[in-house]
PDB file of N, CA, C and O in Angstrom:
ATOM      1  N   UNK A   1      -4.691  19.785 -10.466  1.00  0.00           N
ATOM      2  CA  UNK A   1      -5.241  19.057  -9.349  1.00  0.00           C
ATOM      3  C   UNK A   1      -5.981  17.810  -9.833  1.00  0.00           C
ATOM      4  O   UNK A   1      -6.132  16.829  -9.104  1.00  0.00           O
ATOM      5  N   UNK A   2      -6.474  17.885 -11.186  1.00  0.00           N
ATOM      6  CA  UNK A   2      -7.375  16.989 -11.530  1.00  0.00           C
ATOM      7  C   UNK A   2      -6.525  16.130 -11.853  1.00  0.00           C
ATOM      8  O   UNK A   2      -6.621  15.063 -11.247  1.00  0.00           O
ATOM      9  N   UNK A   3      -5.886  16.200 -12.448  1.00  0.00           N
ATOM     10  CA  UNK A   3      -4.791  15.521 -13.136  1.00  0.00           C
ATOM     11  C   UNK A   3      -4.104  14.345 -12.489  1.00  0.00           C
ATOM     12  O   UNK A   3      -4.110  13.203 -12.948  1.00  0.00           O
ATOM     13  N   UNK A   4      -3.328  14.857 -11.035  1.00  0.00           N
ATOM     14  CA  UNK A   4      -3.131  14.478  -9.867  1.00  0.00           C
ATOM     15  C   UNK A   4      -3.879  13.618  -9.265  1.00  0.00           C
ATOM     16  O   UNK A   4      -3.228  12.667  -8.833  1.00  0.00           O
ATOM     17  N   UNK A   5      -5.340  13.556  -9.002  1.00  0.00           N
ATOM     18  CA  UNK A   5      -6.301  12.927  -8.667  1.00  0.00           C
ATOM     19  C   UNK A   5      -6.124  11.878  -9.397  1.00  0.00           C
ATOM     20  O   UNK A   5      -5.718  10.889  -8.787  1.00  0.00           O
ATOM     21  N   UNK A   6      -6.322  11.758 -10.662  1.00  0.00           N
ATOM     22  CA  UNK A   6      -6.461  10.655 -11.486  1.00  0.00           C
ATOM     23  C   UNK A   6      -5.276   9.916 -11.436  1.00  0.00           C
ATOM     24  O   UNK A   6      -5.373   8.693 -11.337  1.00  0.00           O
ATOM     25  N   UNK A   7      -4.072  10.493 -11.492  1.00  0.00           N
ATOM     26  CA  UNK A   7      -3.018   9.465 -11.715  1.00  0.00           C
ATOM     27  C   UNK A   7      -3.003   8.854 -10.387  1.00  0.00           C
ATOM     28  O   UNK A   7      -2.837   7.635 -10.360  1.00  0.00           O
ATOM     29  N   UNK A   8      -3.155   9.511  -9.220  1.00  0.00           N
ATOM     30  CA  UNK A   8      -3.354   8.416  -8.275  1.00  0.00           C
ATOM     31  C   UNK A   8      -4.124   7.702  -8.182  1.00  0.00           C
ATOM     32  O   UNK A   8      -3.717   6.607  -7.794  1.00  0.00           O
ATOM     33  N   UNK A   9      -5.895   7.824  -8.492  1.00  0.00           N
ATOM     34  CA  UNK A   9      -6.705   6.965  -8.667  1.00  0.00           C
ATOM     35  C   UNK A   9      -6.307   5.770  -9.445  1.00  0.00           C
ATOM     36  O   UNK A   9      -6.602   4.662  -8.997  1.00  0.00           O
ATOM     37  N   UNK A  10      -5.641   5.885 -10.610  1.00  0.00           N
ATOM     38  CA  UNK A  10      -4.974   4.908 -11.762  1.00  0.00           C
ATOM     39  C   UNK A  10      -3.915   4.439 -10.910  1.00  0.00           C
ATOM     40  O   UNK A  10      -4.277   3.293 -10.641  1.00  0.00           O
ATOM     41  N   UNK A  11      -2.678   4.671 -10.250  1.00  0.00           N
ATOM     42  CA  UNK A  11      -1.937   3.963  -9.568  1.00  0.00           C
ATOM     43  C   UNK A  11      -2.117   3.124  -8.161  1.00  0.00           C
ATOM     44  O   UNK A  11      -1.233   2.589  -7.493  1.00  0.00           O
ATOM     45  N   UNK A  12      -3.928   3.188  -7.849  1.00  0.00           N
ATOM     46  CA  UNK A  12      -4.313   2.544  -6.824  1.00  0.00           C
ATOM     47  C   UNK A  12      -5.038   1.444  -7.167  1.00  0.00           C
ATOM     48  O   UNK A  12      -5.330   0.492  -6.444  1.00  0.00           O
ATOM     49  N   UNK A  13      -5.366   1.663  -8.536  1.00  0.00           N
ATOM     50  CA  UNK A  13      -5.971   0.557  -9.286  1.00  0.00           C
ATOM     51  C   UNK A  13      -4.891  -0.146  -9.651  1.00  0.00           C
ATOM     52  O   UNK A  13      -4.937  -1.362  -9.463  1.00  0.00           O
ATOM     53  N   UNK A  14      -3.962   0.306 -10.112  1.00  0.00           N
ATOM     54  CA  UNK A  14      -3.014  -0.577 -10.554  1.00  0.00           C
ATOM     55  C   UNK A  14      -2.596  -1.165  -9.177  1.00  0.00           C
ATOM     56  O   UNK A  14      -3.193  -2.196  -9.487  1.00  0.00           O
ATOM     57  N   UNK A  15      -2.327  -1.324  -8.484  1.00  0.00           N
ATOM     58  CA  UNK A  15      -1.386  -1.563  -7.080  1.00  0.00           C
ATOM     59  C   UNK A  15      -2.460  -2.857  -6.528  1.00  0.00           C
ATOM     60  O   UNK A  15      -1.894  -3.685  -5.814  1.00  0.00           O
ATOM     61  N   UNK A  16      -3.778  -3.068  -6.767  1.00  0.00           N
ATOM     62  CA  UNK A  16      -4.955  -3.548  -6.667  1.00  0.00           C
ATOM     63  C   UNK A  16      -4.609  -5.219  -7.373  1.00  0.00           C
ATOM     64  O   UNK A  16      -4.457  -6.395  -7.044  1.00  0.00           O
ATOM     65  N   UNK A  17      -4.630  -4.009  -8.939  1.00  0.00           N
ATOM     66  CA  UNK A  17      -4.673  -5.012  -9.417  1.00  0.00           C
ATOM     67  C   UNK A  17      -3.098  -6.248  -9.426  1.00  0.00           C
ATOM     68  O   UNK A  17      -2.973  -7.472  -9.468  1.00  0.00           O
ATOM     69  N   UNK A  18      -2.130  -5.045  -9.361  1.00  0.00           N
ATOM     70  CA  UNK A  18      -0.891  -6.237  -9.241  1.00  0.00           C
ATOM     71  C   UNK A  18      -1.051  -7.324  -7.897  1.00  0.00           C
ATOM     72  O   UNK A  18      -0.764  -8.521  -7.907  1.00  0.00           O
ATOM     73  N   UNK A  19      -1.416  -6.790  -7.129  1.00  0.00           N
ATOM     74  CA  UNK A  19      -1.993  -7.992  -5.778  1.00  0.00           C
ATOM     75  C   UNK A  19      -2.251  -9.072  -6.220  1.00  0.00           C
ATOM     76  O   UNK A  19      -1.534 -10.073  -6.229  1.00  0.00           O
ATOM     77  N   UNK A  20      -3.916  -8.852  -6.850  1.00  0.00           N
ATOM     78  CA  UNK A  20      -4.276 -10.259  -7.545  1.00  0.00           C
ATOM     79  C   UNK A  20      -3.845 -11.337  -8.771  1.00  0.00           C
ATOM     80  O   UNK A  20      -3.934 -12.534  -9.044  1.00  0.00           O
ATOM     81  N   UNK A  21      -3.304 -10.048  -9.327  1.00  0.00           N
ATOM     82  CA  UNK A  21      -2.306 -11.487 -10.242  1.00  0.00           C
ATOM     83  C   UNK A  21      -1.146 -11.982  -9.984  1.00  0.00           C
ATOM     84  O   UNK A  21      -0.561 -12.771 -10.726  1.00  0.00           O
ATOM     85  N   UNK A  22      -0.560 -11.396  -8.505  1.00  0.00           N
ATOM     86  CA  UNK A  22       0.360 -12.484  -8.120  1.00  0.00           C
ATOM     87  C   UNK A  22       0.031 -13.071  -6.974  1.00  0.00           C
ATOM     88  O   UNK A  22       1.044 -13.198  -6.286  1.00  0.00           O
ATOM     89  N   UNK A  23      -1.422 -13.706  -6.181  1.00  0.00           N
ATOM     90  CA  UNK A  23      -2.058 -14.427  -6.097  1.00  0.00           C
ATOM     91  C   UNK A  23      -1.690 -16.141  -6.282  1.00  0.00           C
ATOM     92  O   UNK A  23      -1.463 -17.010  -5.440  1.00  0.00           O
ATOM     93  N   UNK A  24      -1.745 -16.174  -7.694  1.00  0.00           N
ATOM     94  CA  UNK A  24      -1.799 -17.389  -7.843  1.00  0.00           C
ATOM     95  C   UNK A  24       0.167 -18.102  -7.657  1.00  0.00           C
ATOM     96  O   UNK A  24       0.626 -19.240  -7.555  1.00  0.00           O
ATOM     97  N   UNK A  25       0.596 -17.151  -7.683  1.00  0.00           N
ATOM     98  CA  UNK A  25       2.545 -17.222  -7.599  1.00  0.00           C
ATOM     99  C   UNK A  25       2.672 -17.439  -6.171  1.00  0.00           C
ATOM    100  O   UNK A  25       3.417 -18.369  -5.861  1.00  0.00           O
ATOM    101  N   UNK A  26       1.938 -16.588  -4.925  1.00  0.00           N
ATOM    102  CA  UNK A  26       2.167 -16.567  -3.920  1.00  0.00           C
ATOM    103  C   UNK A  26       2.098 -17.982  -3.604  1.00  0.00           C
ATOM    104  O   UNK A  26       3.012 -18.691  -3.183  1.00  0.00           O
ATOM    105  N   UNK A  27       0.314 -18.457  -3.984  1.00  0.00           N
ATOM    106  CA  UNK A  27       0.055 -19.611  -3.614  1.00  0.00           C
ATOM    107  C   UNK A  27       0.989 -20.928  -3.699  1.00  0.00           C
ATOM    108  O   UNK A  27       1.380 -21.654  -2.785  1.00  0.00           O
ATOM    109  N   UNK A  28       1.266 -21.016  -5.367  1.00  0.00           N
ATOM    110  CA  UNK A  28       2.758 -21.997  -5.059  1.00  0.00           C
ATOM    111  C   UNK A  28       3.928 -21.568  -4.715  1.00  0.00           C
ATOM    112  O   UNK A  28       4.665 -22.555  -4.708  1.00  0.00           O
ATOM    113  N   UNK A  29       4.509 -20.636  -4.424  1.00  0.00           N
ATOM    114  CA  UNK A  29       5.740 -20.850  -3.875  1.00  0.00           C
ATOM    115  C   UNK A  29       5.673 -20.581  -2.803  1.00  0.00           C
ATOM    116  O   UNK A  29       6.744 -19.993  -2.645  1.00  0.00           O
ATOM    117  N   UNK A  30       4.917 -20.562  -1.379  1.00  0.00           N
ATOM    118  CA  UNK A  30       4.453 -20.661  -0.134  1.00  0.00           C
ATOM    119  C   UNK A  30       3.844 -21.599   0.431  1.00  0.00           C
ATOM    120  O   UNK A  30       3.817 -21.683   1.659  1.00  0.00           O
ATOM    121  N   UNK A  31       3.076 -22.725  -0.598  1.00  0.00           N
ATOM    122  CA  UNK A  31       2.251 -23.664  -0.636  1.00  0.00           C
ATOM    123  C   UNK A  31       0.882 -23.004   0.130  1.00  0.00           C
ATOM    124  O   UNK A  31       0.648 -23.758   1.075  1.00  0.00           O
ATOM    125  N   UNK A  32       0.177 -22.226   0.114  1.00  0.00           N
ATOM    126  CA  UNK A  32      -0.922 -21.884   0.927  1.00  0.00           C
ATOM    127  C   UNK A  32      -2.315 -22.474   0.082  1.00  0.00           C
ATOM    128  O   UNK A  32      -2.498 -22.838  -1.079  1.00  0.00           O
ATOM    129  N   UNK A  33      -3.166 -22.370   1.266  1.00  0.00           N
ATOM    130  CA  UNK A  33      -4.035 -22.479   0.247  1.00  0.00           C
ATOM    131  C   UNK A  33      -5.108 -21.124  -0.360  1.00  0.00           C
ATOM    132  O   UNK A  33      -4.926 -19.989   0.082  1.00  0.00           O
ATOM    133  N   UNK A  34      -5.995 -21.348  -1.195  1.00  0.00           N
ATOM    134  CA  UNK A  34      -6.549 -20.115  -1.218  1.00  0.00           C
ATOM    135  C   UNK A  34      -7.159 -18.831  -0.247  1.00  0.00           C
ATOM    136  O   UNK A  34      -7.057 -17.615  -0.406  1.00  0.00           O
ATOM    137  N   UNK A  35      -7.684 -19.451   0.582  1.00  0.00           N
ATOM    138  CA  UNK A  35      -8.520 -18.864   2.014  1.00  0.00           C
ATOM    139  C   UNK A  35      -7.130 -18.293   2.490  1.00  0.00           C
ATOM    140  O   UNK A  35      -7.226 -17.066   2.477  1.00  0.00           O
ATOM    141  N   UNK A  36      -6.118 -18.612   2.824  1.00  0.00           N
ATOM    142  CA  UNK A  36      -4.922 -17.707   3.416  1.00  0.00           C
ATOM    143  C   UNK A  36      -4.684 -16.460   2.219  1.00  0.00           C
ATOM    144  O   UNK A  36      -4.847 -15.249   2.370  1.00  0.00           O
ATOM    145  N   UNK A  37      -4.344 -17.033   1.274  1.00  0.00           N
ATOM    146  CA  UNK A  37      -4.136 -15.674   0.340  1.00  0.00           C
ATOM    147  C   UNK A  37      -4.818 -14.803  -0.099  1.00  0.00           C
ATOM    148  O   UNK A  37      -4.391 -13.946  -0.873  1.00  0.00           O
ATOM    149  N   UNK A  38      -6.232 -14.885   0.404  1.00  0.00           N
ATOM    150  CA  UNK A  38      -7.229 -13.962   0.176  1.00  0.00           C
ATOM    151  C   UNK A  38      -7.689 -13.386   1.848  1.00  0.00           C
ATOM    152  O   UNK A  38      -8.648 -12.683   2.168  1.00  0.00           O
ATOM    153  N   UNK A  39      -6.790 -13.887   2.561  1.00  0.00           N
ATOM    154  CA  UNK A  39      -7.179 -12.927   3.717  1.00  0.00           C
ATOM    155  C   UNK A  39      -5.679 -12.118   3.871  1.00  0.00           C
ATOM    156  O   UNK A  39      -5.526 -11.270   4.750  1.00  0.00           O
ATOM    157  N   UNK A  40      -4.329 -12.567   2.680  1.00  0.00           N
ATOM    158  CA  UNK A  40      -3.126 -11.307   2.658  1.00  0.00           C
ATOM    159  C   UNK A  40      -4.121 -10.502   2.013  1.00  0.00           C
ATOM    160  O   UNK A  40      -4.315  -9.462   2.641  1.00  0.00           O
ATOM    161  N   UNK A  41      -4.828 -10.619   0.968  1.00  0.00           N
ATOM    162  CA  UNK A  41      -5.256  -9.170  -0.124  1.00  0.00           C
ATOM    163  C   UNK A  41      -6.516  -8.881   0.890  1.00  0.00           C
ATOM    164  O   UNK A  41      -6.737  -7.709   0.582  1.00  0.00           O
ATOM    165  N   UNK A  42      -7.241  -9.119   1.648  1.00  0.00           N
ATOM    166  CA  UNK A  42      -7.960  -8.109   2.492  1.00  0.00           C
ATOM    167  C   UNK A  42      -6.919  -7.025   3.329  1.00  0.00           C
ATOM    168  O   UNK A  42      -6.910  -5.801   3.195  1.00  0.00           O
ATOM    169  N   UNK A  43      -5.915  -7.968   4.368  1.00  0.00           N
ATOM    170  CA  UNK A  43      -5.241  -7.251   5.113  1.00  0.00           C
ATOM    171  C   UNK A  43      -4.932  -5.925   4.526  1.00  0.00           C
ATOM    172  O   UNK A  43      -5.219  -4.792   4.911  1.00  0.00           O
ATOM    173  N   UNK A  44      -4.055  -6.499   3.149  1.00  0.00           N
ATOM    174  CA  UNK A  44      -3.371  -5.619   2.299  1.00  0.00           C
ATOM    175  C   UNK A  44      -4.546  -4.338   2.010  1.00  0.00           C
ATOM    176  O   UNK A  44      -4.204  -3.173   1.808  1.00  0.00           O
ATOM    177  N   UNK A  45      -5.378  -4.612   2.025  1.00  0.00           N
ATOM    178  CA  UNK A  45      -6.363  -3.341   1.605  1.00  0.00           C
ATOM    179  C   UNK A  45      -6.574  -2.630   2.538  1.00  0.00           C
ATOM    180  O   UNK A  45      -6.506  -1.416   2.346  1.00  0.00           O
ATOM    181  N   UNK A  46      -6.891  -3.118   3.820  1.00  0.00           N
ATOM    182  CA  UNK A  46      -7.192  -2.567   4.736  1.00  0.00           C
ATOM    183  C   UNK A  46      -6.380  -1.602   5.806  1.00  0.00           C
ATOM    184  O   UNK A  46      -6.594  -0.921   6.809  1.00  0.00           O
ATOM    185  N   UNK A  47      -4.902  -2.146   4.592  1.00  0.00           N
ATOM    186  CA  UNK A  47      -3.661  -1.392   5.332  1.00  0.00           C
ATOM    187  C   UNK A  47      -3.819  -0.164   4.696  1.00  0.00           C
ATOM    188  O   UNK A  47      -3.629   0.790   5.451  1.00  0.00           O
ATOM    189  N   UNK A  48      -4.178   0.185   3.267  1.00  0.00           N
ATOM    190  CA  UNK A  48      -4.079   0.739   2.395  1.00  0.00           C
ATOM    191  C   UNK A  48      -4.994   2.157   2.879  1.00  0.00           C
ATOM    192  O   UNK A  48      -4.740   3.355   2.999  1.00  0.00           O
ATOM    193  N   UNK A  49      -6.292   1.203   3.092  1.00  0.00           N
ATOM    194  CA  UNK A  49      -7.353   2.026   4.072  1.00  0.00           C
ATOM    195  C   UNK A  49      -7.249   2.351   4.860  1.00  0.00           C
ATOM    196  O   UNK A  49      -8.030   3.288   5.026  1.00  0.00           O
ATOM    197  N   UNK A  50      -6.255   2.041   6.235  1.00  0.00           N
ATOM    198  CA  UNK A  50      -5.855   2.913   7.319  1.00  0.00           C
ATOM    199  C   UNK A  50      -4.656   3.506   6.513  1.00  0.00           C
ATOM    200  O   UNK A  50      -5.381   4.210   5.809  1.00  0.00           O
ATOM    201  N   UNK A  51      -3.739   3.711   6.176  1.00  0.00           N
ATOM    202  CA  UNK A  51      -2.502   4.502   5.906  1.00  0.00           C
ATOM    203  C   UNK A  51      -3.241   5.860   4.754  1.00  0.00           C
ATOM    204  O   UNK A  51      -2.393   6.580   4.228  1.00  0.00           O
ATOM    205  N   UNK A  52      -4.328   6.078   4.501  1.00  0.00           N
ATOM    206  CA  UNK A  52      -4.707   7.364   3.968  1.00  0.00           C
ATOM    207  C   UNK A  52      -5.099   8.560   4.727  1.00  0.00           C
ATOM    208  O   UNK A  52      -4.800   9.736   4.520  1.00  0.00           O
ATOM    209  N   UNK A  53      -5.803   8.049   5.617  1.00  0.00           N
ATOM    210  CA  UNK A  53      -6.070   9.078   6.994  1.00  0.00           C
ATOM    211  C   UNK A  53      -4.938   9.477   7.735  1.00  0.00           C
ATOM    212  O   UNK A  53      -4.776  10.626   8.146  1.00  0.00           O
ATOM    213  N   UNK A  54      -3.915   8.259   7.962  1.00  0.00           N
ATOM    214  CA  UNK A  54      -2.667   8.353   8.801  1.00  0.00           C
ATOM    215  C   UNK A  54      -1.892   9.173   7.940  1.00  0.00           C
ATOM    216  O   UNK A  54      -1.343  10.058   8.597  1.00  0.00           O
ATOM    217  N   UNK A  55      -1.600   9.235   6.586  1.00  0.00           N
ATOM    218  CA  UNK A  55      -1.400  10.015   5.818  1.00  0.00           C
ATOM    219  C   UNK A  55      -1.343  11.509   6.112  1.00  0.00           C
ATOM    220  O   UNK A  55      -0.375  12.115   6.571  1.00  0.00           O
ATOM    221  N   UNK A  56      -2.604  12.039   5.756  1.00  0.00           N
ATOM    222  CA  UNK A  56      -2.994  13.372   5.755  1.00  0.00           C
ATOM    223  C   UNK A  56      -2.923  13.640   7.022  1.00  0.00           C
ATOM    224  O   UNK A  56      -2.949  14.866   7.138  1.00  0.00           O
ATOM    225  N   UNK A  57      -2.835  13.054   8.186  1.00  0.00           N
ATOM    226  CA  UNK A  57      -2.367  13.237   9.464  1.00  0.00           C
ATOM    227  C   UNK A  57      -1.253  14.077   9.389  1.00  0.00           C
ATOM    228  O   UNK A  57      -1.217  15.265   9.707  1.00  0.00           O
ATOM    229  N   UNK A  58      -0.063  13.173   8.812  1.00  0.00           N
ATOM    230  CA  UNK A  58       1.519  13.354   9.351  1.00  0.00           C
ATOM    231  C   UNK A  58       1.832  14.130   8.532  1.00  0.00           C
ATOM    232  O   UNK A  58       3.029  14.395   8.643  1.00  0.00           O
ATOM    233  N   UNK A  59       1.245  14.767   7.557  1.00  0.00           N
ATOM    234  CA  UNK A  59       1.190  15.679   6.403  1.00  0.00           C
ATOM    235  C   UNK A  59       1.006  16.906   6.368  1.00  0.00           C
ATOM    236  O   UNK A  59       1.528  17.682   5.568  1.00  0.00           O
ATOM    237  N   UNK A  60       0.122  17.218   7.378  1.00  0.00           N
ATOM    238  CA  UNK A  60      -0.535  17.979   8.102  1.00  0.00           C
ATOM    239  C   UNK A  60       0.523  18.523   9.331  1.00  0.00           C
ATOM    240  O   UNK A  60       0.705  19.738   9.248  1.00  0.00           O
ATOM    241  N   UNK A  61       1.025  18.072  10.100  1.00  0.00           N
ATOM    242  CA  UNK A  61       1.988  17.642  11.425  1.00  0.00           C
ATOM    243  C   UNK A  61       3.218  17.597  11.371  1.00  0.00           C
ATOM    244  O   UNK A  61       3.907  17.918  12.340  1.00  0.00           O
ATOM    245  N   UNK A  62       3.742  17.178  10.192  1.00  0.00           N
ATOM    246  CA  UNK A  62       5.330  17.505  10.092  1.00  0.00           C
ATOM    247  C   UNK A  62       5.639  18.101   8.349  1.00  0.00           C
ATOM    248  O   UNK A  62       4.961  18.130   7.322  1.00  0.00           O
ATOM    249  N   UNK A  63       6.732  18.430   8.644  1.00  0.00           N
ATOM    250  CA  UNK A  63       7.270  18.868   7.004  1.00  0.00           C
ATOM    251  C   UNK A  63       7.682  17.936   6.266  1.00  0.00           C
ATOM    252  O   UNK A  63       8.243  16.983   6.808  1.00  0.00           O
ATOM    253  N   UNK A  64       7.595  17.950   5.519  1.00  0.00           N
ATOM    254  CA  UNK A  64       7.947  17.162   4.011  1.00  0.00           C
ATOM    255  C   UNK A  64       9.250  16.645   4.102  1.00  0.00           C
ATOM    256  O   UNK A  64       9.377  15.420   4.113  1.00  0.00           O
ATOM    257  N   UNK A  65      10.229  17.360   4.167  1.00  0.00           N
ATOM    258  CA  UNK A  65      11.730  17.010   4.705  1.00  0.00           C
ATOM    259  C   UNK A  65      11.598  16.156   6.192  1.00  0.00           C
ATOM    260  O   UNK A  65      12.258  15.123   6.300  1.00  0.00           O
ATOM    261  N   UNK A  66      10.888  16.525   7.130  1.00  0.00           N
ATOM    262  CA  UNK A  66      11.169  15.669   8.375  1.00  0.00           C
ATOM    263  C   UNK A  66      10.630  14.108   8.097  1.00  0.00           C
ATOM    264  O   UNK A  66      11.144  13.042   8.437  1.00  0.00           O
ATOM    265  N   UNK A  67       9.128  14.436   7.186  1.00  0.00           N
ATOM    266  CA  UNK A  67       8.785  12.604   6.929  1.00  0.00           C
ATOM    267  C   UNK A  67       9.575  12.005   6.407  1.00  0.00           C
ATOM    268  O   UNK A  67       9.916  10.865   6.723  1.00  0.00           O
ATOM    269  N   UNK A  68      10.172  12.897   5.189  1.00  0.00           N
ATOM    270  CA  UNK A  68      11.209  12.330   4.532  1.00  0.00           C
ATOM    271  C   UNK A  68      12.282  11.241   5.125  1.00  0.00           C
ATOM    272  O   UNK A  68      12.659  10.093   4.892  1.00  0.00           O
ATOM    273  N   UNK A  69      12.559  12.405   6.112  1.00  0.00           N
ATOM    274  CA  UNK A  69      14.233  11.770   6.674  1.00  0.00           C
ATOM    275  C   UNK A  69      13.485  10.724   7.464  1.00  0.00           C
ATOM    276  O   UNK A  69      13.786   9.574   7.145  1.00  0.00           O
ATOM    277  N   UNK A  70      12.728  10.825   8.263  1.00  0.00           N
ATOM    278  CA  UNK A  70      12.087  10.272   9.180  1.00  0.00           C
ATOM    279  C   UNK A  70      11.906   8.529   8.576  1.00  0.00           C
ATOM    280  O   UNK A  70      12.288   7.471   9.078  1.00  0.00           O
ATOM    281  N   UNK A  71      11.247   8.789   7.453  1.00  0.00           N
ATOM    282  CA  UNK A  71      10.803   7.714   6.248  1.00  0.00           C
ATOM    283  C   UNK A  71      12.089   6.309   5.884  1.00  0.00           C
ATOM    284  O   UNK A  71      11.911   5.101   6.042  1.00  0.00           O
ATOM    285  N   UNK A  72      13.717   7.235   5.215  1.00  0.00           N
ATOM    286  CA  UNK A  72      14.177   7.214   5.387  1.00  0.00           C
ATOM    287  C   UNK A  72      15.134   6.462   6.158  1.00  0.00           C
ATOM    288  O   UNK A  72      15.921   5.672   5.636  1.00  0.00           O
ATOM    289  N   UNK A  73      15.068   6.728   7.565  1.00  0.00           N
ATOM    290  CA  UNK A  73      15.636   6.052   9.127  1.00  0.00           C
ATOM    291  C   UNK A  73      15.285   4.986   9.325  1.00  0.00           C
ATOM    292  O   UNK A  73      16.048   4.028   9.450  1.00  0.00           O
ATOM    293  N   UNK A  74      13.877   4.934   9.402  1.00  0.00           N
ATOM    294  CA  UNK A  74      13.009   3.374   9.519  1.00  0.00           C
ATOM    295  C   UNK A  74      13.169   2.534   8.611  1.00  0.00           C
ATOM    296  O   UNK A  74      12.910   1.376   8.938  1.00  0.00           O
ATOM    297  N   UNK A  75      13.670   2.786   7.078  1.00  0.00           N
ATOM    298  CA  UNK A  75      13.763   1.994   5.949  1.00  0.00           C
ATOM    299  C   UNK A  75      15.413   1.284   5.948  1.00  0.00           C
ATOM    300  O   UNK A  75      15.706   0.213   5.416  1.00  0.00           O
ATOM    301  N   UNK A  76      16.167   2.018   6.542  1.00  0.00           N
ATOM    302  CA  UNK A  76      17.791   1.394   6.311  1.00  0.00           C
ATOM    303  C   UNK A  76      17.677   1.015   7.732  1.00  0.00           C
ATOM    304  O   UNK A  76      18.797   0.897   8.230  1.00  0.00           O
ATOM    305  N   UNK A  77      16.696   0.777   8.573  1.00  0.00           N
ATOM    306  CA  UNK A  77      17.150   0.285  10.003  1.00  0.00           C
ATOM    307  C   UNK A  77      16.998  -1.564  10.122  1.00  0.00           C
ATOM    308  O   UNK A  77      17.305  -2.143  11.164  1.00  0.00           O
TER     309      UNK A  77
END
């Protein structure tokens, strides 16, 4: 369990951190300026921060196989 914990803690840091170092890539090949690309990496967090609760919701609520397929449907649509 511990184990588990951590590697996700470490793959949320990482996911964090890949945001901000492509930052400065977004900026030129979109032309934005800074103030826009630092309100994608809030959004982006804040998505991050609602989809954990929504998470353990649907986790809770359906089976593993139904999110799956479910997951799935919406992705090749």
């Amino acid at each position: 369990m511990v184990i588990t914990l951590m590697i996700g803690s470490f793959v949320a840091i990482l996911n964090q951190t890949l945001m901000i170092s492509a930052l400065p890539t977004l900026m030129h090949e979109f032309d934005m300026p800074s103030s826009t690309v630092q309100w994608l990496t809030t959004g982006f967090m804040l998505t991050n921060g609602i989809m954990i609760p929504i998470t353990a919701f649907l986790i809770e609520t359906f089976t593993t196989r139904q999110l799956f397929l479910y997951a799935m449907g919406i992705f090749a649509e």
